[in-house]
N, CA, C and O atoms as a GROMACS GRO file, in nm:
protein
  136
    1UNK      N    1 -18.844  -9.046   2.816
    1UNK     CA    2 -18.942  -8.936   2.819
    1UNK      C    3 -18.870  -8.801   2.812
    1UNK      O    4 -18.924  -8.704   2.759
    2UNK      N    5 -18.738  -8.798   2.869
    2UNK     CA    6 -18.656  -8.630   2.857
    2UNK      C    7 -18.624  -8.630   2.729
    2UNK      O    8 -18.582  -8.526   2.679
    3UNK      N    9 -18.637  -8.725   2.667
    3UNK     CA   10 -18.580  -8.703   2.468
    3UNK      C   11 -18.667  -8.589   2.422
    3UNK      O   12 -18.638  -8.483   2.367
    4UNK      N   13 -18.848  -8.668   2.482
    4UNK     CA   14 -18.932  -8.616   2.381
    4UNK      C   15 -18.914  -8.475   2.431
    4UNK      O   16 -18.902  -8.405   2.331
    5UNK      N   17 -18.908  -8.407   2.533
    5UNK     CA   18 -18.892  -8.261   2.589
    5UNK      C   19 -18.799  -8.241   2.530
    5UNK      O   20 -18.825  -8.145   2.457
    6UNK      N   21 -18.664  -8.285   2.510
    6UNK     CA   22 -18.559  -8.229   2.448
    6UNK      C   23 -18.594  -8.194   2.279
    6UNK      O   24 -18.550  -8.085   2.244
    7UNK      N   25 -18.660  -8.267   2.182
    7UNK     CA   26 -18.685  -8.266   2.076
    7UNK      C   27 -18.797  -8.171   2.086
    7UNK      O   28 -18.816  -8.102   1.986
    8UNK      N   29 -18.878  -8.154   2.191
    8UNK     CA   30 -19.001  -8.062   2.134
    8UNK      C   31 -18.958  -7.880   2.175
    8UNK      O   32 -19.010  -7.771   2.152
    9UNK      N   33 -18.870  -7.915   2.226
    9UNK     CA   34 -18.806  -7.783   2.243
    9UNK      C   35 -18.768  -7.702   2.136
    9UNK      O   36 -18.760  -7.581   2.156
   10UNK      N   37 -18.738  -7.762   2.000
   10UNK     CA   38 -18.714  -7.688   1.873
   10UNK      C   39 -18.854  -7.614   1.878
   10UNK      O   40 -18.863  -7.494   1.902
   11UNK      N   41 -18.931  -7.672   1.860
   11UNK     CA   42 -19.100  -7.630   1.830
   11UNK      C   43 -19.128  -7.516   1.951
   11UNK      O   44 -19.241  -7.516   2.002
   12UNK      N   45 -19.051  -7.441   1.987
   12UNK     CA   46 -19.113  -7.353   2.105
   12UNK      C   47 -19.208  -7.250   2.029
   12UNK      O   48 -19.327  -7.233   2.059
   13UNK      N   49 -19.142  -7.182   1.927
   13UNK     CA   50 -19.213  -7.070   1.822
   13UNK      C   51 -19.394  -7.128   1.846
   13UNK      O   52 -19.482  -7.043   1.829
   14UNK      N   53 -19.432  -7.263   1.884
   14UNK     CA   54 -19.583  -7.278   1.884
   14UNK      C   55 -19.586  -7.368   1.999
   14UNK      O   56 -19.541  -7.482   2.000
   15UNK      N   57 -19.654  -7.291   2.116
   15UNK     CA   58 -19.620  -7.404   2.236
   15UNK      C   59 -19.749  -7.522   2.226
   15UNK      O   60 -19.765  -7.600   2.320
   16UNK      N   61 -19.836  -7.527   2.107
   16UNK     CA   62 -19.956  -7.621   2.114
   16UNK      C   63 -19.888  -7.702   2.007
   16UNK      O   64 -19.915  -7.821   2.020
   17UNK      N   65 -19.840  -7.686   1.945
   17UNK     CA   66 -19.746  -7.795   1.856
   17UNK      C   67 -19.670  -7.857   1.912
   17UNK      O   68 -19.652  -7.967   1.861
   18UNK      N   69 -19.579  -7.823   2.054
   18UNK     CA   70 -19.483  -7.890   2.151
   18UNK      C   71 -19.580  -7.970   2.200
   18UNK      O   72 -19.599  -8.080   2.149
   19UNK      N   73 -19.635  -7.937   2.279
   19UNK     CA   74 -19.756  -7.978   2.372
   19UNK      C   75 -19.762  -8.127   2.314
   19UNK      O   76 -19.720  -8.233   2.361
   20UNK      N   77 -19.841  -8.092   2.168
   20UNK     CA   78 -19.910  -8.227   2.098
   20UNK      C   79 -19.766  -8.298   2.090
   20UNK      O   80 -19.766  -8.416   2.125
   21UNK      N   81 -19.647  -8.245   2.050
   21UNK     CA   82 -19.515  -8.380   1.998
   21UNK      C   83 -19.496  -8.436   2.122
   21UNK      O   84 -19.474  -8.557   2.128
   22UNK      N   85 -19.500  -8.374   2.216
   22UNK     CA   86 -19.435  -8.430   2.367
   22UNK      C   87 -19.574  -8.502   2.415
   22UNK      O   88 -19.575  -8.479   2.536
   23UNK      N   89 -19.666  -8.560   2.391
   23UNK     CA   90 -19.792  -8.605   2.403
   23UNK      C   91 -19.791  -8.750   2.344
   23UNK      O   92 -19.805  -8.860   2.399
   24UNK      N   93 -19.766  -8.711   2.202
   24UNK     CA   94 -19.766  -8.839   2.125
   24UNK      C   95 -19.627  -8.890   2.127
   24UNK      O   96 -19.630  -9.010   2.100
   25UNK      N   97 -19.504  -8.847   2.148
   25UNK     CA   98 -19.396  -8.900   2.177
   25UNK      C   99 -19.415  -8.993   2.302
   25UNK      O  100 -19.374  -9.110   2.304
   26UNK      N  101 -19.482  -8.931   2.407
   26UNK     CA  102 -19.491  -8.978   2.535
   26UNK      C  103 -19.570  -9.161   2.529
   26UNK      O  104 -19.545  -9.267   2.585
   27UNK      N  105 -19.717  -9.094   2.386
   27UNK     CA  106 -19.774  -9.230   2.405
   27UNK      C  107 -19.751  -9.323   2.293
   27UNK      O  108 -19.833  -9.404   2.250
   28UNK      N  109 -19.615  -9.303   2.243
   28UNK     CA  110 -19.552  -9.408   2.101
   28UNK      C  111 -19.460  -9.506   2.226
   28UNK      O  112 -19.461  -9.629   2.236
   29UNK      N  113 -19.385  -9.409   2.311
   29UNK     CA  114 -19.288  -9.489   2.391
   29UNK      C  115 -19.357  -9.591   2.536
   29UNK      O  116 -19.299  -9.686   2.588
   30UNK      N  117 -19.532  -9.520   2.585
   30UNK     CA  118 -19.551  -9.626   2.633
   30UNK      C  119 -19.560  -9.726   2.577
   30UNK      O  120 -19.507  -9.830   2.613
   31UNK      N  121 -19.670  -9.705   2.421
   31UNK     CA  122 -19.635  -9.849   2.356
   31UNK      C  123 -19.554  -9.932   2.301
   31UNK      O  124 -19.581 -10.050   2.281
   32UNK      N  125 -19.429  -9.868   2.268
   32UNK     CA  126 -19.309  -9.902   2.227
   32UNK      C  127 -19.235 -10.028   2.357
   32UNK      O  128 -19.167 -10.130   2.342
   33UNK      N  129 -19.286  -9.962   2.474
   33UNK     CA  130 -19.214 -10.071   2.610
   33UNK      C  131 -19.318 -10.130   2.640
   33UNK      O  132 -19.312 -10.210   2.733
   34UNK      N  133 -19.408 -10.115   2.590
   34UNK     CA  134 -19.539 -10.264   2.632
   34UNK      C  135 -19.531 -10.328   2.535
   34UNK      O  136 -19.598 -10.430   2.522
   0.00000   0.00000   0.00000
């Protein structure tokens, strides 16, 4: 989960574009470990 914060950190210039990558990053990797 600190990846996706680390990667959405490029995207600061639009913090609703971070928001959404660190969102859907978050819910690829729950399904990724279920």
């Amino acid at each position: 989960m600190l990846l996706c914060y680390i990667k959405a950190e490029f995207s600061k210039e639009n913090l609703f574009v971070t928001n959404v990558r660190v969102y859907i990053c978050i819910k690829l990797k729950k399904y990724t470990k279920a």
